[in-house]
C-alpha angles and dihedrals in degrees: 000000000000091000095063090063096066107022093076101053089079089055100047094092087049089047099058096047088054100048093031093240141134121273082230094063090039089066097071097070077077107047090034086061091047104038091054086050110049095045094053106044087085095056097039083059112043082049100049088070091053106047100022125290095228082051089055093044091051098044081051107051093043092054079051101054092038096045082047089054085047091046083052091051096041100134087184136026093258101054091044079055087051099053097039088053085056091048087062095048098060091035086062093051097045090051105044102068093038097105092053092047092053093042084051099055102044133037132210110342095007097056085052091048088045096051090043086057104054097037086056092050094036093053100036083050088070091048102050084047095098089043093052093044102051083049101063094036092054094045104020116017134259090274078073094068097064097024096060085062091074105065078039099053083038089056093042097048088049082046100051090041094053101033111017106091109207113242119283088216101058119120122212117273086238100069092048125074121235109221112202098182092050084053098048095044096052094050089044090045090044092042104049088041088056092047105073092036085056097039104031103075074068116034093035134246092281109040113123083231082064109030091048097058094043089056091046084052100051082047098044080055094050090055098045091048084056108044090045089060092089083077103234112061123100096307128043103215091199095077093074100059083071105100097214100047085043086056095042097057087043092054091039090054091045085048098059094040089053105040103028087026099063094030091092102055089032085051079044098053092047078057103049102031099043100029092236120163110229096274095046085061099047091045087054084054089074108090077060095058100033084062098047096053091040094049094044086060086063100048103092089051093060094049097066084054103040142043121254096243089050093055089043099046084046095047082049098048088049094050086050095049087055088052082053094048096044088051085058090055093045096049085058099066110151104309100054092029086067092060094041100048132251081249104063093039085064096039087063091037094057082036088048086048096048102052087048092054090042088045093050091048096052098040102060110048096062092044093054093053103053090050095065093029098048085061138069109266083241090070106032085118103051091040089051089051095054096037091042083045092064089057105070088033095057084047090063100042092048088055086040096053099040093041096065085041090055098046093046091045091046087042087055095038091052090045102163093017097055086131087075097060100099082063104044096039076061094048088237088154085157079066086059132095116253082239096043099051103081092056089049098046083050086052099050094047093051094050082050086059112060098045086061090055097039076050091052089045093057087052091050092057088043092059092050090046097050088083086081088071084067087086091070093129107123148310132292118241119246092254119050108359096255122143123266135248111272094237088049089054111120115225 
């Protein structure tokens, strides 16, 4: 499910040739896919503790494997838009309920090893996703991408219905009230808050197409908050007032923004400063992604030794340092590259992208745990769809923010020759003048730059902020929020 965010953006430009279409339509098939996941994983949750959350896994990862198929199939650019929307839908519903699947099937040290598993493959899914891609686009063609997921979604269905147990602690969905509105308000105010991050890179900050929906999401927020108030609709507000599942979702939302948010210009400058095709780029992702999986295999023994706000605040200050490293290496294209050496601007780029792999690694696990362990078991999916649903949505507010950081630093860098911006934003530098180029390489390092320090700066507040996790103690009952008794603790 992650790596289908980012598997599909090397074949865009493949994509359009074959179904004679813009590059600018094309790009949907992107934030269709995006936009579907990330305003349904709230519901899917909410509602995974009511109806069963294998049932939801399963309805989910059948919609996926069918809408790929459907992706594989497309004969025309609409009806490609169509199917990845649908992707999204039943990622969404296969991933929100994962964490209280997988709190639900171990106990203690397991369900930390467990954890520690799925957050190192989840996260190191969205880096390889530039590497896959440009695999299957180079050997097979770009219909592969979408079509490998259905022997995949078949194996996985047979799998859940032979191996996944269903929660012990779900109630039947006839003692628990459906709430339709709930449900309707939290896809429309996802929904509407995920639009203008997505659009507005391209339409610009002002635009009605942006503001409009902006405004329909804060007021679709407002109503959910109030119709949620009753205390047993889709959200139980009183899981926020738990200082450590309100931190989680908050860290796990600075995480992504950070991380995911900053992977595309940093994919982009790999491109431009170095002249790698897009495989060449994903393949020199992978020290990002080999640290990640090696050092995922390490979390859960750290987490017999450390708290979960120390592991957090030290995957945080890693991923910062690599900020730092890779703004070295920025800095250095391609003037001061020349007087330090190409080889020391690769050595802090492979050193950048290690501490963000090792930081990655280190920052989910224990948030994850203490989401579903901060909560009672009755609620761990609720509690996995609202912490999974700050996730996407820090994603698209990272690229979103840096992204207007980056266009504003390469617009001032450039200064006179601001016409040649398309170019340089690309990092067409071959579209440039001879006697242009070394003022547009500055910019766009520059512009590089900043969004690696704007990107150290988020870690930084996330650091300050992991102390909330302090407040692990236990979970809230379903009532009133007070804490329960220490021998009806889950795990």
């Amino acid at each position: 499910m992650t790596l289908d965010v980012t598997v599909v953006n090397v074949a865009l430009p493949d994509i359009a040739r074959d179904l004679a279409a813009g590059l600018d339509r094309v790009q949907w098939t992107v934030s269709a896919y995006s936009l579907a996941f990330g305003a349904l994983l709230l519901t899917a949750g909410a509602l995974s503790d009511r109806i069963g959350r294998r049932t939801v896994f399963m309805a989910g990862m059948a919609l996926f494997t069918v809408a790929s198929a459907g992706c594989g199939l497309a004969p025309d650019t609409g009806t490609l838009i169509i199917c990845r929307a649908a992707q999204g839908l039943g990622g969404a519903m296969v991933f929100a309920p994962t964490l209280a699947l997988i709190a639900a099937a171990y106990e203690g040290a397991r369900r930390r090893a467990a954890i520690a598993a799925f957050a190192a493959i989840a996260s190191a899914a969205g880096a390889l996703g530039p590497v896959l891609g440009g695999l299957f686009v180079q050997v097979l063609g770009w219909r592969w991408i979408f079509l490998v997921n259905v022997p995949i979604g078949v194996l996985v269905v047979a799998g859940a219905l032979a191996r996944m147990p269903a929660s012990s602690d779900e109630e039947p969905a006839a003692t628990r009230r459906l709430d339709p509105l709930g449900a309707v308000l939290g896809v429309g105010a996802l929904l509407a808050l995920h639009y203008p991050l997505v659009t507005g890179p391209e339409a610009g900050w002002t635009a009605p197409e942006v503001l409009g929906p902006a405004a329909a999401g804060l007021a679709l927020t407002a109503a959910l908050v109030v119709s949620q108030r009753r205390g047993d609709g889709l959200i139980d507000l009183t899981l926020l007032r738990v200082r450590a599942f309100s931190g989680a979702a908050v860290l796990g939302f600075l995480a992504r923004m950070s991380g995911l948010g900053a992977l595309a210009f940093l994919t982009l400058w790999l491109r431009s400063a170095y002249g790698y095709s897009a495989l060449e780029a994903g393949l020199r992702l992978l020290p990002l992604t080999g640290s990640l999986l090696l050092a995922g295999l390490c979390v859960s023994r750290l987490q017999k030794v450390f708290a979960p706000d120390a592991l957090v605040a030290g995957g945080f200050a890693l991923q910062g340092l690599g900020m730092l490293a890779l703004a070295v290496a920025g800095g250095g294209t391609p003037v001061a590259l020349e007087a330090m050496g190409e080889g020391a601007g690769q050595a802090a780029t492979v050193t950048g992208l290690v501490l963000l792999g090792i930081g990655g690694a280190v920052i989910f696990p224990p948030l994850m745990g203490v989401a579903v362990g901060a909560v009672p078991a009755g609620r761990a999916g609720m509690a996995s769809g609202l912490t999974n649903a700050c996730y996407p949505l820090g994603t698209a507010t990272g690229v979103a923010v840096f992204g207007a950081l980056f266009s504003a630093r390469l617009g001032a860098g450039l200064g006179a020759a601001a016409p040649l911006r398309p170019a340089v934003e690309t990092g067409r530098f071959d579209l440039v003048a001879p006697a242009l180029q070394p003022l547009a390489r500055s910019a766009f390092s520059g512009a590089f730059t900043a969004v690696c320090l704007a990107s150290a700066a988020v870690c930084l507040l996330g650091v300050l902020l992991a102390r909330t996790l302090r407040a692990a103690a236990g979970p809230v009952t379903e009532a009133a929020g007070r804490p329960l008794p220490r021998t009806a603790r889950t795990p």
